[in-house]
Rosetta silent file (secondary structure, phi, psi, omega in degrees, C-alpha in Angstrom):
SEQUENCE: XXXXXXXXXXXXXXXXXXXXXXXXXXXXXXXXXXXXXXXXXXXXXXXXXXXXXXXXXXXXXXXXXXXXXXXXXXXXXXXXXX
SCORE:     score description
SCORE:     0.000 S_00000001
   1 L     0.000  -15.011 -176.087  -42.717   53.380   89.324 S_00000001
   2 L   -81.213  100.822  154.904  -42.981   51.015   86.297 S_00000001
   3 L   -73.407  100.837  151.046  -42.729   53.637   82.812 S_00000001
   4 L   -48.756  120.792  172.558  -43.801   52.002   79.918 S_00000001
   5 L   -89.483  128.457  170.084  -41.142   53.276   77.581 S_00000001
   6 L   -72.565  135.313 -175.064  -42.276   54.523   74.303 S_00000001
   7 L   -69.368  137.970  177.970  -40.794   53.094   71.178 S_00000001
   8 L   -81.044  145.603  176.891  -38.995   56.129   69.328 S_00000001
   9 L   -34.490  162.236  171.137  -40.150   57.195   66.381 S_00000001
  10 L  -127.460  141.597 -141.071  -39.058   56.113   62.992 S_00000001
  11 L   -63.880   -6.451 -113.793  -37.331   58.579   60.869 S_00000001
  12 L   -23.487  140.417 -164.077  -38.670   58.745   57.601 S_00000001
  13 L   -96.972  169.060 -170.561  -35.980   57.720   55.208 S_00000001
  14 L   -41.615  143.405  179.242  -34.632   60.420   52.839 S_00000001
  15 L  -111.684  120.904 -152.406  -36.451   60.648   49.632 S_00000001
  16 L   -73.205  155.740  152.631  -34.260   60.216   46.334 S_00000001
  17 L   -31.799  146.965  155.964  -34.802   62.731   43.391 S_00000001
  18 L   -78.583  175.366  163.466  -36.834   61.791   40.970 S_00000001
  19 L  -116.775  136.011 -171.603  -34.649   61.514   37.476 S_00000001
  20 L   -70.362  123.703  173.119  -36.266   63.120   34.671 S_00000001
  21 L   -78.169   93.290  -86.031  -37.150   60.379   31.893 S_00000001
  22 L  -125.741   14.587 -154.370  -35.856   61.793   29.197 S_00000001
  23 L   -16.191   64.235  177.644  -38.212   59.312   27.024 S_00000001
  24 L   -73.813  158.533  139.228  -35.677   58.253   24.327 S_00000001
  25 E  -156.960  176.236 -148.518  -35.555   54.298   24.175 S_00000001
  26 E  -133.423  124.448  169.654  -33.400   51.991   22.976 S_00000001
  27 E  -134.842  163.717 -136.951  -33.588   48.883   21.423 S_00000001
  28 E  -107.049  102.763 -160.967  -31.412   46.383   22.474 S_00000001
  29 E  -105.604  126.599 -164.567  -30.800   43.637   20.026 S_00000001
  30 E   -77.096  132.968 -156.722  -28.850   40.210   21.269 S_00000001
  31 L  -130.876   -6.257 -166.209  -26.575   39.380   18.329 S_00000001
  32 L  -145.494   97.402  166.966  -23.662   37.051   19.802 S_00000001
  33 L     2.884  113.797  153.338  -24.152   34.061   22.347 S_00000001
  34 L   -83.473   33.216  176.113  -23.463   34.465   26.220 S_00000001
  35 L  -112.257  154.137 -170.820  -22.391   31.180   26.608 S_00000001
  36 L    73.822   -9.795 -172.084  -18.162   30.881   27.191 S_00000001
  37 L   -89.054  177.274  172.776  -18.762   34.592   28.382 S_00000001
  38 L   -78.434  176.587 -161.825  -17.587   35.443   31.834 S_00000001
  39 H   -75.301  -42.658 -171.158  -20.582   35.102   34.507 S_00000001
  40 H   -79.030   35.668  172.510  -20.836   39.056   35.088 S_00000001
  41 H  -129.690  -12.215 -173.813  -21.289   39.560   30.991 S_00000001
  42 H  -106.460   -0.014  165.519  -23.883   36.858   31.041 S_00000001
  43 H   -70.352  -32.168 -179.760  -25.784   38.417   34.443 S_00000001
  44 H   -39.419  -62.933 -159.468  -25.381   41.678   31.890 S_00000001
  45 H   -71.299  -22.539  143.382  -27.440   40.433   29.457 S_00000001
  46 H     4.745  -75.730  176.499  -29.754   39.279   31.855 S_00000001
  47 H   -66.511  -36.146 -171.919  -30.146   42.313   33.355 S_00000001
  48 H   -87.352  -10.710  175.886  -30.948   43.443   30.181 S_00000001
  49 L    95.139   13.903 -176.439  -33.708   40.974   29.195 S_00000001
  50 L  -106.703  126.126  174.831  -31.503   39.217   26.755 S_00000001
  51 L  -149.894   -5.075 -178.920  -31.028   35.819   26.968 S_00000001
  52 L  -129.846  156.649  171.575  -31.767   33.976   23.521 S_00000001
  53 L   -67.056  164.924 -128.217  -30.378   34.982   20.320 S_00000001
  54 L   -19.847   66.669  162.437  -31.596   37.938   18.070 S_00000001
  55 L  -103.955  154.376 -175.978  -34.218   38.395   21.078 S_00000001
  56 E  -129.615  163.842 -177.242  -34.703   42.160   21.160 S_00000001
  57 E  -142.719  151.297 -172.955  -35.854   44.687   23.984 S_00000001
  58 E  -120.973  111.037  178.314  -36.915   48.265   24.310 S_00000001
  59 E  -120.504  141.109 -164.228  -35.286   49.964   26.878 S_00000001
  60 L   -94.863  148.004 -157.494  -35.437   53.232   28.079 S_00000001
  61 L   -58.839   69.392 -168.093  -32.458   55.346   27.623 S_00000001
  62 L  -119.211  144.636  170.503  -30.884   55.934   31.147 S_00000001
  63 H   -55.753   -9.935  162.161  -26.823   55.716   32.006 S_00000001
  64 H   -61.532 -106.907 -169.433  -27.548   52.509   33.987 S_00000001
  65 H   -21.357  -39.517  155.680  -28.791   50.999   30.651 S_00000001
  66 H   -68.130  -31.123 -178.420  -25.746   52.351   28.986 S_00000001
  67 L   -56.226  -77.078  157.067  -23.397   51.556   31.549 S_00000001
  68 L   -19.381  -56.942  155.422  -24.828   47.791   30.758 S_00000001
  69 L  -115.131   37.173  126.795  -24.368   48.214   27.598 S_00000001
  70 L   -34.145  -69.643  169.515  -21.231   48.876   27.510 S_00000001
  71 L   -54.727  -11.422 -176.972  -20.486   46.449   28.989 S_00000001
  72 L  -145.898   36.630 -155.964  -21.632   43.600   26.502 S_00000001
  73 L   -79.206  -18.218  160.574  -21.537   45.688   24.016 S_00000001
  74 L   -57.078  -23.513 -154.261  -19.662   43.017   21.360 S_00000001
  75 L  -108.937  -12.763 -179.614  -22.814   40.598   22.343 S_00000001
  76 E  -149.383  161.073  177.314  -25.390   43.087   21.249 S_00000001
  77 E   -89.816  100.942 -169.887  -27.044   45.818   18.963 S_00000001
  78 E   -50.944   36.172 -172.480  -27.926   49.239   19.792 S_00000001
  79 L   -50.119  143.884  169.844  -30.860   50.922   17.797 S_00000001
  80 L   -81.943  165.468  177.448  -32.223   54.217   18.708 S_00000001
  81 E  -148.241  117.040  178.818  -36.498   53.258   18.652 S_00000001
  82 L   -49.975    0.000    0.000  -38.716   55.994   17.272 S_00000001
């Protein structure tokens, strides 16, 4: 009478779109301190790979990455990158 119950399956989870890379990039030059900034403008630059002064980064050109920099956008320089 003892039924070993089988564990139920596991779902696979949903699989996102890919987003097309549209493979512009951008680079992203730090031109103003993040010290004295608030904490979420200095996780920004962070996030962005900036953390010393004129350090620069090449990032590719997605609305996350603008949306970032936007956001700190006083603290840093935008270039388009060939």
């Amino acid at each position: 009478m003892s039924e070993a119950k089988k564990p139920a399956a596991k779902k696979a989870a949903p699989k996102k779109a890919a987003k097309a890379a549209s493979g512009k990039m951008l680079k992203v030059t730090q031109i103003a301190s993040g010290a004295g900034r608030i904490q979420a403008q200095h996780a920004t630059l962070k996030g962005l790979g900036l953390n010393k002064l004129n350090r620069s980064k090449l990032l590719q050109d997605s609305p996350e990455v603008r949306g970032m920099i936007n956001a700190v956008k006083h603290l840093v320089k935008v270039e388009e990158a060939a």
